[in-house]
C-alpha positions in Angstrom: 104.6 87.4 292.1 107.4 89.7 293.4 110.2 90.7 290.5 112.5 92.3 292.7 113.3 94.8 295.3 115.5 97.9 294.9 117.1 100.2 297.2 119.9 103.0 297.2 123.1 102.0 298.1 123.5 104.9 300.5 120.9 102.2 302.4 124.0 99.7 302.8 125.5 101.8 305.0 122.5 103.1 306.9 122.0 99.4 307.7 125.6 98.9 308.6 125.8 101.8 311.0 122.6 100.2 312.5 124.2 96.4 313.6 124.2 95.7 317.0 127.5 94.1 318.3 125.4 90.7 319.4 122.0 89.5 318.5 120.3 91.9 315.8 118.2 94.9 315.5 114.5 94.8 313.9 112.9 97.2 311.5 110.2 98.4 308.6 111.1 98.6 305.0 109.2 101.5 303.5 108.7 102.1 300.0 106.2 101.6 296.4 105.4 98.5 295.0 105.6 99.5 291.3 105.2 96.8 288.4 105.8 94.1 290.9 109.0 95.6 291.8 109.5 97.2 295.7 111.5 100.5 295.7 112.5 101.4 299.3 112.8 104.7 300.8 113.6 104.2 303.8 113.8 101.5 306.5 113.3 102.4 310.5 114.8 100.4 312.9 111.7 99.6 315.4 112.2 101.2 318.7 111.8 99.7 322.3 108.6 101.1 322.8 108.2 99.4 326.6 111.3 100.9 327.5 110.7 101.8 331.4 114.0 104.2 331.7 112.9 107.9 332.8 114.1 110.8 330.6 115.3 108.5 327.8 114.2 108.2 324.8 113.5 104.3 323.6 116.5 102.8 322.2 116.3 100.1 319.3 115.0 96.6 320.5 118.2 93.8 320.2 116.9 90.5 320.4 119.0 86.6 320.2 116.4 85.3 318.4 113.2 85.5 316.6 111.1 84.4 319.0 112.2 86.8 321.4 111.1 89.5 319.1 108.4 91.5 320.8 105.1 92.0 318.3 104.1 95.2 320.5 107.1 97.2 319.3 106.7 96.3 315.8 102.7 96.8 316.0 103.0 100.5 317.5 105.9 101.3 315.4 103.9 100.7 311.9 100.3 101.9 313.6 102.9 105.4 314.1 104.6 105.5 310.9 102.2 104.1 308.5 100.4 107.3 308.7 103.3 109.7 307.9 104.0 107.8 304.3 102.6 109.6 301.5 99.7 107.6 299.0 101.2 105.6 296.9 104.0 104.6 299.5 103.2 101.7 302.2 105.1 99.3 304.4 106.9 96.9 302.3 108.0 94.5 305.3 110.0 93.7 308.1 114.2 93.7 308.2 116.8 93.0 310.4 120.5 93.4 310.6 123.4 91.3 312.5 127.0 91.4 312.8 126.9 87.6 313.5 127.4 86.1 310.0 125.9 82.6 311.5 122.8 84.9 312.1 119.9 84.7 310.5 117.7 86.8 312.0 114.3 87.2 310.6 114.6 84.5 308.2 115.0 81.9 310.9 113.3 78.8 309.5 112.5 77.4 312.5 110.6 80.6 313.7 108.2 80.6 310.7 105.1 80.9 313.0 106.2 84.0 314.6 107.3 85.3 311.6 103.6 85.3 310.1 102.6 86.6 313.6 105.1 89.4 313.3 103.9 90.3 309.3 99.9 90.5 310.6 100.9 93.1 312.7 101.3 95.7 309.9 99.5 98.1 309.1 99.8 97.5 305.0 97.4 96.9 302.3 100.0 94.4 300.4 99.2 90.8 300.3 103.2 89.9 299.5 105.0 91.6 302.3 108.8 91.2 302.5 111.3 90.0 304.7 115.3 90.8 304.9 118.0 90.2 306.8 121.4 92.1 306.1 124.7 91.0 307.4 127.3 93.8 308.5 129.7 91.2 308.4 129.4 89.7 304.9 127.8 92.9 303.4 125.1 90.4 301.7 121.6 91.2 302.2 118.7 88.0 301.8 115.5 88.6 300.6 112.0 86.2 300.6 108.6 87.5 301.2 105.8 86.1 302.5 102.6 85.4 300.1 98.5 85.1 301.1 99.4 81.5 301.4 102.2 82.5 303.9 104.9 80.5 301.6 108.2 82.3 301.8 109.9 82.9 298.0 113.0 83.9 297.3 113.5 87.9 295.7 116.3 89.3 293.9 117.2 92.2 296.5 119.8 95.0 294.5 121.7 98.1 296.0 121.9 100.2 292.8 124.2 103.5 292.8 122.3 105.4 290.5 119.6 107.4 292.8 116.1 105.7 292.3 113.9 108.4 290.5 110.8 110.0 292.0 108.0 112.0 290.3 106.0 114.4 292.2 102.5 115.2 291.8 100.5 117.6 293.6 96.7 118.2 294.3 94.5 120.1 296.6 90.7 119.2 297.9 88.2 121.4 299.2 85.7 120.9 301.4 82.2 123.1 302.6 80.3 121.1 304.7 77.7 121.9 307.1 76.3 118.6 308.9 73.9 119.3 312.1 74.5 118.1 315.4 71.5 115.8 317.2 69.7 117.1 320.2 71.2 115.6 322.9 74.7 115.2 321.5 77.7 116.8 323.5 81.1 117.2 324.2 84.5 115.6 322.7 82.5 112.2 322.0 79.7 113.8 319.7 82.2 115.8 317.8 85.1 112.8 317.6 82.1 110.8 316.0 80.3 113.3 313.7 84.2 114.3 312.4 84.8 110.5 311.2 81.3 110.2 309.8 82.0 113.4 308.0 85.2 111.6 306.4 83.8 108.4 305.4 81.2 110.6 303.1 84.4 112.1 302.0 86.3 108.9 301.4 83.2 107.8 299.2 82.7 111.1 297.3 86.7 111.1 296.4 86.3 107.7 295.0 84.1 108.9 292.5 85.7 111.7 291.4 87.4 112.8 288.2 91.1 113.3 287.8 93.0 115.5 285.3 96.7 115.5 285.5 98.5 118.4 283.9 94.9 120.0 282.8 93.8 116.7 280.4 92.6 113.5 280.5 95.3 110.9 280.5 95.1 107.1 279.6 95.0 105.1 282.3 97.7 102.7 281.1 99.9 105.0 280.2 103.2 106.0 282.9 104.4 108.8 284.3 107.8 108.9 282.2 105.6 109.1 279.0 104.0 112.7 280.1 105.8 115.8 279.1 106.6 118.3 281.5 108.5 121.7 281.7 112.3 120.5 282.0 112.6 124.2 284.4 113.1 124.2 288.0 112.1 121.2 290.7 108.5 123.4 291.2 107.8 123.5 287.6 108.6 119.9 286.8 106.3 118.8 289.3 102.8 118.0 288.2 99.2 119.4 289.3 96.5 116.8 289.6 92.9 117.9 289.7 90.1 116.1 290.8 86.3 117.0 289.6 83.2 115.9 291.5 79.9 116.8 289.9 76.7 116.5 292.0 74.6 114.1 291.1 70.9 115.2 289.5 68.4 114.3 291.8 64.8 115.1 292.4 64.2 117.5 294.9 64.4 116.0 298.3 62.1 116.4 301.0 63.1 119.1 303.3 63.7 117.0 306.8 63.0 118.9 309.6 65.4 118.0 312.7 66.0 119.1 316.2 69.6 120.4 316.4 71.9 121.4 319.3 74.2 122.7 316.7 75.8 123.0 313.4 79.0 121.5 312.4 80.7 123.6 309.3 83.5 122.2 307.5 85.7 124.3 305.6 89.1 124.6 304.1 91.7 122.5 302.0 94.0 119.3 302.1 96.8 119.8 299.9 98.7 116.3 298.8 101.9 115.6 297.4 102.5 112.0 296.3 106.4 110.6 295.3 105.8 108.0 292.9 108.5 106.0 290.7 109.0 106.9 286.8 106.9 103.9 286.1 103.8 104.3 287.7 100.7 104.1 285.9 98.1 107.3 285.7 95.5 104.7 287.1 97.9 104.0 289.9 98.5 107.6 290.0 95.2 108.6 290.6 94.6 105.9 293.3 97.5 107.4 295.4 96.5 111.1 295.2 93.1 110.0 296.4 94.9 108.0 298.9 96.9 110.3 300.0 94.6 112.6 301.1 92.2 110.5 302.9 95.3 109.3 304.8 96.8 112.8 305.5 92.9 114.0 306.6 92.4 110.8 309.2 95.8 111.1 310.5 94.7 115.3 311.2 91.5 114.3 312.5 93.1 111.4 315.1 95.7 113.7 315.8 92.9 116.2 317.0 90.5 114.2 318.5 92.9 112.5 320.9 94.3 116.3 321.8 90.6 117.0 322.8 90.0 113.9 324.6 92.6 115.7 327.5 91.0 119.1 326.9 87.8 120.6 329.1 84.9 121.4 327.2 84.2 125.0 326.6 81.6 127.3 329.1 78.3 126.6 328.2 78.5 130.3 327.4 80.9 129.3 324.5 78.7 129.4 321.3 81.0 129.1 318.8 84.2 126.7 318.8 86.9 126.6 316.1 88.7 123.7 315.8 92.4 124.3 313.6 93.4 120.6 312.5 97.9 120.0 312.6 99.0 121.1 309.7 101.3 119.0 307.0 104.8 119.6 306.7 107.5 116.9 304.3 111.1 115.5 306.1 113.7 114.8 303.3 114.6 111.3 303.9 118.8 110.7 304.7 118.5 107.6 301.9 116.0 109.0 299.2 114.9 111.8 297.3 111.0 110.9 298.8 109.9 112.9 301.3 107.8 111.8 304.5 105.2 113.3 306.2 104.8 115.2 309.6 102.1 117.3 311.8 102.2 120.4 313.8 99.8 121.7 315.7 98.7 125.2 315.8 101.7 127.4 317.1 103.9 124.5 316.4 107.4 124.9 314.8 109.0 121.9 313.0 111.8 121.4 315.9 108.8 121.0 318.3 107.8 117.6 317.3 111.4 116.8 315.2 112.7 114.4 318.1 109.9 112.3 318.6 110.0 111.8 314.3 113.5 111.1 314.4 112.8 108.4 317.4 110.2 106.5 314.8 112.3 107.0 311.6 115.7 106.6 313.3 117.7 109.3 311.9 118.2 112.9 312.4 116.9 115.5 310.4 119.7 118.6 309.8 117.0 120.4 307.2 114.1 122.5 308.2 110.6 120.6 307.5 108.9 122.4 304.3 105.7 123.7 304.1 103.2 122.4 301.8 101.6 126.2 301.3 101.3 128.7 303.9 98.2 129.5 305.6 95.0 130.5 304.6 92.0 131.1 306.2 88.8 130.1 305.0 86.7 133.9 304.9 83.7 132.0 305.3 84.5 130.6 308.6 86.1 133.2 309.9 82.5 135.2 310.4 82.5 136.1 313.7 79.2 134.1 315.6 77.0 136.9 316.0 76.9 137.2 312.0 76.6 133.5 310.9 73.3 132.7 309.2 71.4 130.2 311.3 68.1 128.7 311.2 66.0 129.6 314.4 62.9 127.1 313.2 64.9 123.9 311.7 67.8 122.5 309.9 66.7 121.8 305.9 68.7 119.0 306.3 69.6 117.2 302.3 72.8 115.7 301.5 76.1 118.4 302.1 77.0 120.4 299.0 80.5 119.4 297.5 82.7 121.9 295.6 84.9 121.0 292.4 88.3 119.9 293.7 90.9 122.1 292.5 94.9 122.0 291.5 97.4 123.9 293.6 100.7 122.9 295.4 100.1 121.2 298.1 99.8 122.1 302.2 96.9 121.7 304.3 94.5 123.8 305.6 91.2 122.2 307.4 89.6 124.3 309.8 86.3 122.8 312.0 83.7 125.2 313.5 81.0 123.9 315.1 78.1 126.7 316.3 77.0 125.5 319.2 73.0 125.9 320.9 71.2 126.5 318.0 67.6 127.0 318.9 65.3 124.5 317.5 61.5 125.1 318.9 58.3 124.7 316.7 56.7 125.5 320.2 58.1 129.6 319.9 
């Protein structure tokens, strides 16, 4: 059962500024459900994604009525942001704001079918998902949410004017991975495939793992306001997670001999940062680091693979192909001291891809994106072709080495190789 849901009041007047003059304007509330209370950081109004005008960017969707709401908008707009949020953080629920103080928007009982229509179309792990409506007019804000059974219940929604707390925690995971390539596999398919395998192995080797925070062992019960910290500046106050994956012992494994067209090498590092509320629990804390890097790597890895889908494949001549994943940079929210996520490309400055962010967050950003960590090159995968060590007769192919996760503050550096045409002939 929901408690209660709390947001800044620097969130009134975001809404306010939002309200449409007639009919109302549609959103997502994002945020951490924490103790069975939801803290929002932000909440998007959902643009008009079907928008046909040329040269304009899609302005926010006003509907009359619920039922003219269209599900599309709202499904692309949480599909987009859903991946930006840090672990820990999800989508909440739907809003919506009027003028009209006869409106009720979203909360429409009569519309109660296309409400639950509307609430399946986001992309969020929380069974209770909530639903407001604010009114410009009357400055009151009405809260319900919708449970498994799709009842609505009433919540306590509260504009506080003290800032809502957030705790950062940092980590950084390393991979070194070298996976072969099938005979007879080519092109952007094979490698869009064999990079998703590649990430469920690491989903399932991450959920294994070991954490420390701050170098120890904590009690899983305990929350982050209990752990001691240096009271310095905002870098030292922040804490280092560090996750530990030991191999399991196993009998020596048969040495499988395959026919390869080519070696895929995985090396580098995803640093995460994860905002989480005072109260959080070190078990919760642990399950959003780990979350947050599987979601930063699959967002990298879509983000890739649907670049390469447009690009021509390299010259057969090409032996060796690098592949640089966007890198992570954080967006200081206008209504929270959480951050959100964004990716660049290779070459890419923060201004490049700003607009399009501001479009799905609706607001503007005045402050330059931080970097996680700068750049740095895995020496291993920098080895020019020529020089890599490759097997001529086979690929000894057992299960991919893992190294121990380490702590660090947190950007991301992930860099693909594959080394292509490897020569695989018992007949030679």
């Amino acid at each position: 059962m929901l408690k209660g849901v709390h947001a800044e009041e620097s969130l009134r007047e975001y809404l306010e500024n939002l309200g449409p003059d007639s009919g109302f304007v549609s959103g997502l509330v994002l945020g951490q459900r924490c103790q069975q209370h939801d803290y929002v950081i932000h909440a998007p109004p959902t643009p008009n994604f079907e928008s046909k005008e040329e040269d304009e960017q899609p302005a926010n969707q006003v509907v009359t009525s619920l039922a003219d709401l269209n599900a599309y908008n709202l499904q692309s707009h949480a599909k987009n942001v859903s991946g930006l949020l840090s672990g820990g953080h999800n989508i909440l629920g739907i809003y919506s704001i009027s003028k009209d103080p006869n409106s009720s928007g979203l909360l429409d009982t009569s519309q109660t079918k296309k409400l639950e229509t509307l609430l399946a179309k986001l992309n969020s792990p929380l069974a209770e998902r909530l639903v407001l409506h604010y009114n410009c007019t009357t400055h009151k804000a009405t809260c319900k949410y919708m449970d498994a059974k799709m009842h609505l219940n009433n919540v306590d929604f509260k504009f506080q004017s003290n800032p809502i707390r957030w705790e950062e925690v940092d980590t950084r995971f390393v991979f070194d991975f070298k996976i072969p390539l099938p005979a007879g596999g080519k092109g952007v398919t094979s490698t869009k495939t064999n990079l998703k395998a590649l990430l469920n192995e690491q989903e399932k080797l991450l959920r294994d793992a070991h954490c420390l925070i701050g170098g120890a062992v904590l009690d899983k019960n305990a929350t982050l306001d209990t752990i001691s910290r240096s009271s310095g500046d905002e870098e030292e106050s922040r804490l280092v997670a560090q996750f530990l994956v030991r191999n399991p012992i196993e009998p020596e494994a048969e040495v499988v001999k395959t026919k390869c067209a080519g070696v895929l090498t995985v090396g580098g590092h995803v640093h995460g940062r994860v905002f989480l509320h005072p109260k959080t629990s070190i078990e919760e804390v642990v399950a959003s680091l780990k979350e947050d890097i599987v979601r930063s790597l699959r967002t990298r890895v879509e983000l890739h693979t649907d670049a390469l889908i447009e690009e021509e494949e390299g010259s057969p001549e090409e032996k060796f192909i690098q592949h640089d994943l966007p890198r992570r940079v954080l967006f200081s929210l206008p209504c929270s001291s959480a951050k959100i996520s964004n990716y660049l490309f290779p070459g890419e400055a923060s201004t490049d891809s700003q607009a399009s962010l501001e479009l799905l967050l609706g607001c503007q950003f005045e402050d330059e994106a931080a970097e996680l960590e700068e750049e740095v090159e895995d020496p291993e995968l920098m080895v020019p072709p020529e020089e890599r060590e490759t097997t001529p007769m086979a690929v000894e192919q057992n299960k991919p080495s893992n190294l121990a996760l380490y702590a660090a503050i947190g950007g991301l550096v992930l860099i693909l190789a594959i080394v292509a045409n490897v020569v695989l002939s018992t007949n030679k």
